[in-house]
N, C-alpha and C positions, 0 to 999 in steps of 0.2 A: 386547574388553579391559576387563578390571574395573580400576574406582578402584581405586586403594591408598590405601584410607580411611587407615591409622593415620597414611599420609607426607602426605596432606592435611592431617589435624589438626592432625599433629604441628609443621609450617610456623608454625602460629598461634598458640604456645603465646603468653602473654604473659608477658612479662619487663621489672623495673622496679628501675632503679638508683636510683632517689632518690623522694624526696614528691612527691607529682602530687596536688595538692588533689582535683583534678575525677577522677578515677578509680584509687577500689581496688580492689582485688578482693572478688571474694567466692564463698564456697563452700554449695552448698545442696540441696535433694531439693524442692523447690515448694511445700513445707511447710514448712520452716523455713529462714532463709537467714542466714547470719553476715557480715558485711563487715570486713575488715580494714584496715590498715597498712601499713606497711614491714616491721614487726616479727613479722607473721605472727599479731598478734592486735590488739586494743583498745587500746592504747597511746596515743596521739594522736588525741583524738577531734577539739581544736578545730581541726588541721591541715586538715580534711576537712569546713568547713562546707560548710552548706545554708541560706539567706540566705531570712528570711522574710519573703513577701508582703506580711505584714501590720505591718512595724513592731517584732516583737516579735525577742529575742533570737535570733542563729545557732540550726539546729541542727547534726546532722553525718552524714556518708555513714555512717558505722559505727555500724550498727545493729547489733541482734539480732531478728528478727522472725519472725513462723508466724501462719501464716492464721486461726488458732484463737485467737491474740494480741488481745484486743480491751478497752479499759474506757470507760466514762462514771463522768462525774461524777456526783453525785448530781443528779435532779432530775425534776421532774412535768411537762411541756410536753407537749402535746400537739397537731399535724398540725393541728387544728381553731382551735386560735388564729392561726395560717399562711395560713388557706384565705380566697381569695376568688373571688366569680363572676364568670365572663365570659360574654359572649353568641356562640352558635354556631347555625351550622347547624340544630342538634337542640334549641334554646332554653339555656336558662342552664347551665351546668355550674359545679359545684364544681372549682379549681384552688390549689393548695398552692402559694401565691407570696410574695413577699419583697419589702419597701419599703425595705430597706436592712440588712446587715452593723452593727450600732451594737453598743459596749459601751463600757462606764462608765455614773459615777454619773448616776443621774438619767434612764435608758433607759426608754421606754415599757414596759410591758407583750409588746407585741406585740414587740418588735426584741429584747428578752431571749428570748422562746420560739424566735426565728429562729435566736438566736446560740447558744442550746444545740442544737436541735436539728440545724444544722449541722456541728456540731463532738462529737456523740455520738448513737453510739459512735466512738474516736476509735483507731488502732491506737498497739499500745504497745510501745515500747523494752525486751524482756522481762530484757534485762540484759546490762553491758557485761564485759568480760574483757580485761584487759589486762598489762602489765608493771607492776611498781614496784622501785622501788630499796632501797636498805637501809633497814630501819623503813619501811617504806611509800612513802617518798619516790615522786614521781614522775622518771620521765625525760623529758627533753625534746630533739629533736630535733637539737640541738646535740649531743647525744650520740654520736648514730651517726655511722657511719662504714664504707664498704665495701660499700652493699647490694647484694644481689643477692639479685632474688627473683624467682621462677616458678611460673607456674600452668599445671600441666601438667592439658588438656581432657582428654587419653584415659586418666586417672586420677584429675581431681575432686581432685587435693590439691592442694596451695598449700607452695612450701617459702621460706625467707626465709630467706638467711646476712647477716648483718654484724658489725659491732663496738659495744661500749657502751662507751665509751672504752678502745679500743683490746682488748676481751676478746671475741673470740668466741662468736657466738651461735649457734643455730639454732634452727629455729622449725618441723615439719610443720601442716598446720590440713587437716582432710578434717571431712565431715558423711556423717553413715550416711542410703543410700538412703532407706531404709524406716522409719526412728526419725528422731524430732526428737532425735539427740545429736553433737553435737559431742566430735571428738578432736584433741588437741594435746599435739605431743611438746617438751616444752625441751630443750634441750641446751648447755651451757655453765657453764666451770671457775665461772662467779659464783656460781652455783645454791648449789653447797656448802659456802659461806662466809657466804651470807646476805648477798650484793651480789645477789641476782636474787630478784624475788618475783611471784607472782601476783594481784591483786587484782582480785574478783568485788564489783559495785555493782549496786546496784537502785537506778530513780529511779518517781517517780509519773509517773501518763499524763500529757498534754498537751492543752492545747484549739486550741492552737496551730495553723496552716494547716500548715508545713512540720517543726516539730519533733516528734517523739513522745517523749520524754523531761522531764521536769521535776525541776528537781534541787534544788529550793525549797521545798519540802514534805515536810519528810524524816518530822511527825507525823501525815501523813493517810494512811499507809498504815506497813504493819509487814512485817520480814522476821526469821522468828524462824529461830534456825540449830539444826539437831539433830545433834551427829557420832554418827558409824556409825566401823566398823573399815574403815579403808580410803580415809575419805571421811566426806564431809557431807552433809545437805538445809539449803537454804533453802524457808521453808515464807512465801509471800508472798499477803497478800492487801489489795488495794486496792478499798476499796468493795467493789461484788459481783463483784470478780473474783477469782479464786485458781488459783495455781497453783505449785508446787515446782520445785526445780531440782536436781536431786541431782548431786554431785561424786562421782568415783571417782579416787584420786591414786596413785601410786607416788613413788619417790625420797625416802623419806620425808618425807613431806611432812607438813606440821600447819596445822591454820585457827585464826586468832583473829580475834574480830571488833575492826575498827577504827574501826566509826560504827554507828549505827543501821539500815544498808543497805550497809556495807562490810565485804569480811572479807579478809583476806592470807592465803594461801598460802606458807609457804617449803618450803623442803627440805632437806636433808641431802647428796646425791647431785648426781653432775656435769650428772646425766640423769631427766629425768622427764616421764612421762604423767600426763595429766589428760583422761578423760571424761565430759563435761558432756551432761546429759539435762532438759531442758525436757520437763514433764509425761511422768515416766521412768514406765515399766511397771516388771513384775519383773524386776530382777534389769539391769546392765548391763552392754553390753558391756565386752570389754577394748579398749583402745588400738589392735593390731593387727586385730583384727575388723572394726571400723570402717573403717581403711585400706583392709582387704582388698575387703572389701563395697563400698568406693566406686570401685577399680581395675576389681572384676567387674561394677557398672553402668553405667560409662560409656563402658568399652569395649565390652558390650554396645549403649548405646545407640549408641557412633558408629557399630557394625558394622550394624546393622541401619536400617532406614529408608530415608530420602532421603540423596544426596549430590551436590552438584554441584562438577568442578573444572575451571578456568576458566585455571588457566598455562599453556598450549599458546596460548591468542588471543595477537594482536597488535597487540591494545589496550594501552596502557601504564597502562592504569586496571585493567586486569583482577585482578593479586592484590590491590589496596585492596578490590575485588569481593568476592572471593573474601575475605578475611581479614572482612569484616563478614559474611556468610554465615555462616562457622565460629562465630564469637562470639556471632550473633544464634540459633543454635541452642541453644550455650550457656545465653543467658543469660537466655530465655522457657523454659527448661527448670529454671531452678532460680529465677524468680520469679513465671513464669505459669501452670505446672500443679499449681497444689494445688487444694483441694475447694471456693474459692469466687472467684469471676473478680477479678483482680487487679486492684491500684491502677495506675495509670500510673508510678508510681515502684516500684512491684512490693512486694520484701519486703526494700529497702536502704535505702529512706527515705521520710516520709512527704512526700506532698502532698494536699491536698484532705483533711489528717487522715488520710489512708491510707486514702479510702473510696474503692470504686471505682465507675468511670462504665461503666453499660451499654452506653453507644451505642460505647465502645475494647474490647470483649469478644471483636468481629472481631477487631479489628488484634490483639488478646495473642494471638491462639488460632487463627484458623482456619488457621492455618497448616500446624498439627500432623497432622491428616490429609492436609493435602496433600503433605505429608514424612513419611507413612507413619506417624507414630503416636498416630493416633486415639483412642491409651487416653492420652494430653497430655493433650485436651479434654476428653475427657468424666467427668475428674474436677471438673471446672467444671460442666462443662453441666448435670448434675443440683441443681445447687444450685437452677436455674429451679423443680423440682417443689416444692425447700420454702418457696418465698415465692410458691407460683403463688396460695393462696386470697385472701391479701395484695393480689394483682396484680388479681384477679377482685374483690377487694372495691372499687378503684378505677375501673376500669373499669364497675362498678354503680354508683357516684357518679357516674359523667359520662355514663348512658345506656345503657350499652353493654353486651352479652353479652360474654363469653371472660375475657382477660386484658391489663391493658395494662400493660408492665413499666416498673419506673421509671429514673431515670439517675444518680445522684451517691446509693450507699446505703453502710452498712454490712451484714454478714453476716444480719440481719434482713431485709432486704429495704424499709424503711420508706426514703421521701420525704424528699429534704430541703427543706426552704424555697430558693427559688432565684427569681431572675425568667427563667433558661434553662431551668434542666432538666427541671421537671416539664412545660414547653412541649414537648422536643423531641419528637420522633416517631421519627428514621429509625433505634432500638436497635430499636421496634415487631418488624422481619422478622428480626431476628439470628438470633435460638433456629430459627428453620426452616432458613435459610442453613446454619448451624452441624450441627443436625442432620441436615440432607440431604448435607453433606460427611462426618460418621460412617458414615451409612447407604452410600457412595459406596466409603466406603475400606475395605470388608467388615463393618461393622457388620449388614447385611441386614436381613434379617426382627427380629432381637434390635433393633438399635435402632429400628425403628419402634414396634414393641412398649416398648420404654423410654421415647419421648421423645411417645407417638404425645396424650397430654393438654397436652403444651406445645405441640406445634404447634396441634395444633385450636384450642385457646384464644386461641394467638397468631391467627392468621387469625380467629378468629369475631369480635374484637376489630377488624382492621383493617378486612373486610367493613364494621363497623356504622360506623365512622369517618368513613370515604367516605360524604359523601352526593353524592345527583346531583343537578347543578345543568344550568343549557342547552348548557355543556361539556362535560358529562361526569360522571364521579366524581370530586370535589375533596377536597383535602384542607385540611381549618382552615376558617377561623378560629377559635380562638387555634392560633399556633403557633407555634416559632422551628425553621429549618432546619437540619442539620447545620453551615451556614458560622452561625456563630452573631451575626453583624455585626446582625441584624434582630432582634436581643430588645426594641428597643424599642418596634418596630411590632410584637410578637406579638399583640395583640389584632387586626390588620388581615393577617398574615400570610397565605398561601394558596398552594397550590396549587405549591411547590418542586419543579425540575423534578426531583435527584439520589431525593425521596422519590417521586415520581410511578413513575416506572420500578423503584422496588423495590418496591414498594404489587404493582406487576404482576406484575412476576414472580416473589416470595414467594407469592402469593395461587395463583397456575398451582401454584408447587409444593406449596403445601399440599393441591388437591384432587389431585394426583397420589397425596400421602397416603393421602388417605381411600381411593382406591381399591385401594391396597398393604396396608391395613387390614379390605377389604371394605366399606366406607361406601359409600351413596349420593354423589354429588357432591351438595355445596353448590351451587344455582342459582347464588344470591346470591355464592357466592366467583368465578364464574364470570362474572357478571353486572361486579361492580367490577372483574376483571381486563383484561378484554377491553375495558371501560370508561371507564376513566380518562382525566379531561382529559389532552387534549394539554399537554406544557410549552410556555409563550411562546419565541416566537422572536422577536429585535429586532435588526432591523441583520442579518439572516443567523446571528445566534450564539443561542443559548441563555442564557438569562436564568435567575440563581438562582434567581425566585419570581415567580408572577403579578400582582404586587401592588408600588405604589410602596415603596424605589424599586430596586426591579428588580433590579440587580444591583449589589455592591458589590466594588472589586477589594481587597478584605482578607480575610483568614481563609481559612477553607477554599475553593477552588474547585469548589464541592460541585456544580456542573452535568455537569460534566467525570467526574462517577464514578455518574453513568447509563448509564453505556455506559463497562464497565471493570471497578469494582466487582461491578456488575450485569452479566450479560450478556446479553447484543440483546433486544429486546423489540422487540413491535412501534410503540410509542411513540418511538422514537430514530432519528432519520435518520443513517446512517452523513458522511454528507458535511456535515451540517450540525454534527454533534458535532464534524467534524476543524477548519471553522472555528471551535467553540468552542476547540478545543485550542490554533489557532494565535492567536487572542485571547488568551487567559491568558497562552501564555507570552509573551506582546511587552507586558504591560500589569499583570500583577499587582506587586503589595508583597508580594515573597519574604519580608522582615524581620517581617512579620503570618502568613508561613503554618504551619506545623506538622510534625513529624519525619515524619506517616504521611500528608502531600501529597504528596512525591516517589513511593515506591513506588504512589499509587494513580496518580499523571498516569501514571510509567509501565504502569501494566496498560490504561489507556485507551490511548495511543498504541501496545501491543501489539497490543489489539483494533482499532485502525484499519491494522493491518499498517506500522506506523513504527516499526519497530525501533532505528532508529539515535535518534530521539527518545525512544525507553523507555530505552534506556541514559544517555542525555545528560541527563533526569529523575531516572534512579532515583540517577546519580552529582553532583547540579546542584550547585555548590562556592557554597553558602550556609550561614551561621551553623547553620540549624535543622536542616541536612543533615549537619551532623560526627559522627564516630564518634569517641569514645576510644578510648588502647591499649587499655582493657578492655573494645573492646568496645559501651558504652551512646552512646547517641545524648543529647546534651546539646543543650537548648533554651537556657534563661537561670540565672542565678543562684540562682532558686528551684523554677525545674525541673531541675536540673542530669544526671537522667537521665529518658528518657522510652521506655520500652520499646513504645509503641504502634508507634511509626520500625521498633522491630527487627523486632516479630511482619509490620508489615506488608510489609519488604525480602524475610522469606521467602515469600511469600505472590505477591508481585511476583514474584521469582526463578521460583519453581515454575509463574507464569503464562509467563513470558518464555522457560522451557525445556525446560517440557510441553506447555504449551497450554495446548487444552480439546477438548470430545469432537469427535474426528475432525476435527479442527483440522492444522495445520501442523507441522513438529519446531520446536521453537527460534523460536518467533515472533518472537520478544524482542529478539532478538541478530545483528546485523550481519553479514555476511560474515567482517568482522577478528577474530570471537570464535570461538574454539573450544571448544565446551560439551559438555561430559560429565557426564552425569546418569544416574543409577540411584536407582529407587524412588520417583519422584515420582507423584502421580496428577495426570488431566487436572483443570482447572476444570471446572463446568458449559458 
């Protein structure tokens, strides 16, 4: 008996009577994402902050964003004012580190290069869309009255009915698959009176940790307007970035501008479209096309792929289950699959400046071949070939042949000053993981062929990393682990057990490569696999790192996703891993761990055949573990979504109800569940 995907999806739709600070919606194609309101557009930006790290002012959920979205400031800093040496293994190497985040007057030298090159390139708020009231006026929250509004998943559009003091609104908002353009139909007696208006703003980029908008600077950047019949361009350019936005309107509609980055829209008509095109090609759609186009994609995509549904168990947790499954589909489909690997806040809102970290490039992504569609990822995964000479030039500063990829970057590929990230290691095996789950999920021969220079490089790199000591192949010193608790001993770091076990079996898979490729095996990749020190064991459990002080119970429980993450190696004792698992869970600081710890305890507790523990993980009723109605997985105030939680729930799922090869059905899942799945593939 086949799922009835639409009556799955259709269960989940989400639906929202009133402001819900912490989760709007939003509509998008992985290249460009739009985030709304109540009002079905940009309205109430400051309802919906995003509270910044650093001290400096809100920003807000509703963005407008696209992978191709990027500005800096002006400036000359250079990676080399950043570097310092540390002593290794292999003698001195050059390392891109950080003595401290500082800015104001009076900053050294070196902590102004930190603080720009951190912070640029920085993702930008390409421009907001909202309501205004007569003359431009704004509305304000006290206004409405009545809402109702829904995001229907198996059509990608967003409808929103309410009142603006007592008058009748409606609002559709869809995004076209395949164009970065936005459509949005008004509807409402105000429109033709000139009580209902549209207002399109541009602000400058942000250096900001959590905002991408600056609205303080209206003379360092320009937004000239050009009307056309029918419609307008805003022709923007900030510093060296540019890029247009062209309007297409009906209802008659007329633009004047009202600030130097602001322009109203009114109308004539009760009823009106507007289709907005961020970096538009020839010629733009109509209103309808767009609609249609986004009803034909996403019913496509629910219809095809992966599906799991889970109402038949007699678990009373099971539709919460299932409803974060439907959403986490969603919603790494419209801010994790565009052409360069996403932020941890995706394409809704900036964190880290909206640059993303390699070592979450798993958790957004690998999911997608294992729910059947591998063309998700690998609009990501080639981005590796265009920052690989980048990769390979650093990896030649510290010794090393191949490529050694970095962790906190923009769409350039370049380093930032950090005292973690240029430490870490375990993103090191991603690109082969990543790859050999393409290649797995019919990719074949083509993706070896595709990806067959990023793996080599990845492996010729880890090979040289590992040296042998009287243990074994070690890893570090310098180095900070995945649970990142130890950045302060990275100079004395070594030998982490979660990196140890992926060092190995990354390395096995890459010479499997070579020989899918016709290569010779690498001795030496064969040499460090089979090789590697043993991880410490103390007390019977596994120890984060071989090195004081051993294990810390905060952050990630990164020992615990050797055996999980990874799969078996022969470095991992099954019985000794299960009393790590039942250490953590009786002893860690839930309130210090991360959205994409649950789903990995549970893929480890799958791999020890404890199902009823992978479910009691994957669902553990902690802060870091919440799903909004929409959907996102909210951490704190200034992470307020964090999409690594989502990509990795399905990733977990697909472990917990596929397996792996020639594994068990349903590993994952207790007796009391009843699981039905179609189109998943196995784990390795």
């Amino acid at each position: 008996m086949t799922i009835d995907r639409r009556a799955l999806v259709g269960r989940h739709a989400v639906e929202v009577t009133r402001i819900v600070p912490e989760s709007p919606l939003s509509v998008g194609n992985g290249e460009l994402c739009y985030t709304v309101d109540v009002t079905g557009l940009q309205s109430f930006p400051s309802s919906y902050p995003v509270e910044d790290r650093t001290g400096g002012g809100p920003g807000t959920l509703l963005a407008t964003m696209a992978s191709w979205g990027w500005h800096s400031v002006p400036g000359s800093y250079e990676l080399a004012e950043t570097t310092r040496g540390y002593d290794t293994p292999r003698g001195p190497v050059p390392y891109v580190d950080m003595a401290g985040e500082l800015s104001g007057a009076g900053e050294s030298p070196a902590s102004a290069a930190e603080s720009w090159l951190r912070a640029n390139p920085h993702r930008l708020d390409l421009g907001r869309v909202g309501l205004a009231g007569p003359g431009g006026r704004p509305w304000t929250p006290d206004d409405l009255g009545d809402v109702r509004q829904r995001l229907d998943l198996w059509t990608g559009t967003i409808t929103s009915r309410y009142r603006l003091r007592g008058v009748p609104v409606l609002v559709t908002t869809a995004c076209h698959p395949e164009r970065d353009v936005l459509a949005v139909r008004v509807e409402s007696p105000l429109l033709a009176d000139g009580g209902l208006a549209v207002r399109v703003a541009f602000p400058y980029g942000s250096q900001a940790w959590g905002n991408a908008a600056d609205w303080t600077r209206p003379q360092a950047h320009t937004s000239a307007l050009r009307r056309a019949a029918g419609g307008f361009t805003v022709e923007r350019v900030l510093d060296a970035t540019a890029y247009d936005v062209a309007v297409a309107m009906t209802g008659g509609g007329e633009v004047t501008q009202a600030g130097p980055h602001e322009f109203l829209v009114t109308f004539r008509e009760p009823a009106a479209d507007l289709v907005i095109a961020f970096r538009p090609g020839a010629g733009l759609p109509a209103y309808r096309e767009v609609v249609e186009a986004s009803a034909r994609h996403w019913a496509r995509f629910w219809s095809t792929g992966g599906a799991v549904e889970l109402s038949a168990s007699r678990d009373d947790r099971a539709p919460e289950l299932e409803r974060r499954v439907v959403l986490s589909q969603y919603l790494t489909a419209i801010h994790c699959a565009g052409s360069s690997p996403p932020a941890e806040t995706g394409l809704m809102a900036n964190s880290w400046r909206g640059r993303f970290h390699l070592e979450m490039h798993w958790w957004h992504a690998a999911h997608f071949p294992l729910w059947g569609r591998p063309e998700l990822l690998e609009r990501s995964l080639g981005w590796y070939e265009s920052v690989r000479q980048r990769a390979r030039g650093t990896a030649r500063a510290q010794g090393c042949p191949g490529a050694r990829w970095p962790k906190q970057v923009g769409p350039d590929g370049r380093e930032s000053p950090s005292p973690i990230g240029p430490f870490l290691v375990w993103q090191q095996p991603h690109p082969i993981f990543l790859a050999e789950l393409v290649r797995r999920a019919g990719g074949g021969r083509g993706a070896v062929e595709r990806y067959a220079d990023v793996v080599l490089d990845t492996a010729a790199f880890m090979a040289a990393f590992a040296v042998k000591g009287p243990a074994g192949h070690g890893l570090g010193p310098p180095l900070v682990p995945a649970q990142e608790s130890y950045a302060d001993v990275r100079a004395s770091a070594v030998n982490p057990t979660f990196e140890l076990a992926y060092w190995c079996w990354a390395l096995a898979v890459a010479q499997d490569w070579r020989r899918l490729l016709g290569l010779a095996p690498d001795p030496l990749w064969d040499e460090v696999s089979a090789g590697m020190a043993r991880p410490r064991i103390r007390d019977g459990v596994y120890a984060a790192m071989d090195a004081p002080p051993y294990t810390v119970p905060d952050d990630h429980p990164s020992m615990l996703y050797a055996l999980g993450v990874v799969p078996p190696t022969h470095l991992i004792d099954r019985e000794t891993m299960r009393a790590t698992l039942r250490s953590v869970l009786a002893t860690w600081r839930w309130e210090t761990t991360w959205g994409w710890d649950y789903p990995a305890i549970a893929m480890t507790a799958t791999r020890l055949g404890e199902p009823a523990t992978a479910v009691d993980a994957l669902l553990m009723p902690v802060a870091k573990n919440t799903y909004l109605s929409n959907g996102h997985n909210r951490q704190t105030d200034t992470l307020p979504i964090y999409l690594p939680g989502n990509g990795g729930l399905l990733s977990a799922v697909a472990l917990m109800a596929r397996g792996w090869d020639d594994g068990p059905p349903a590993p994952g899942f207790p007796d009391t569940w009843t699981v039905r799945q179609e189109g998943l593939l196995p784990m390795p």
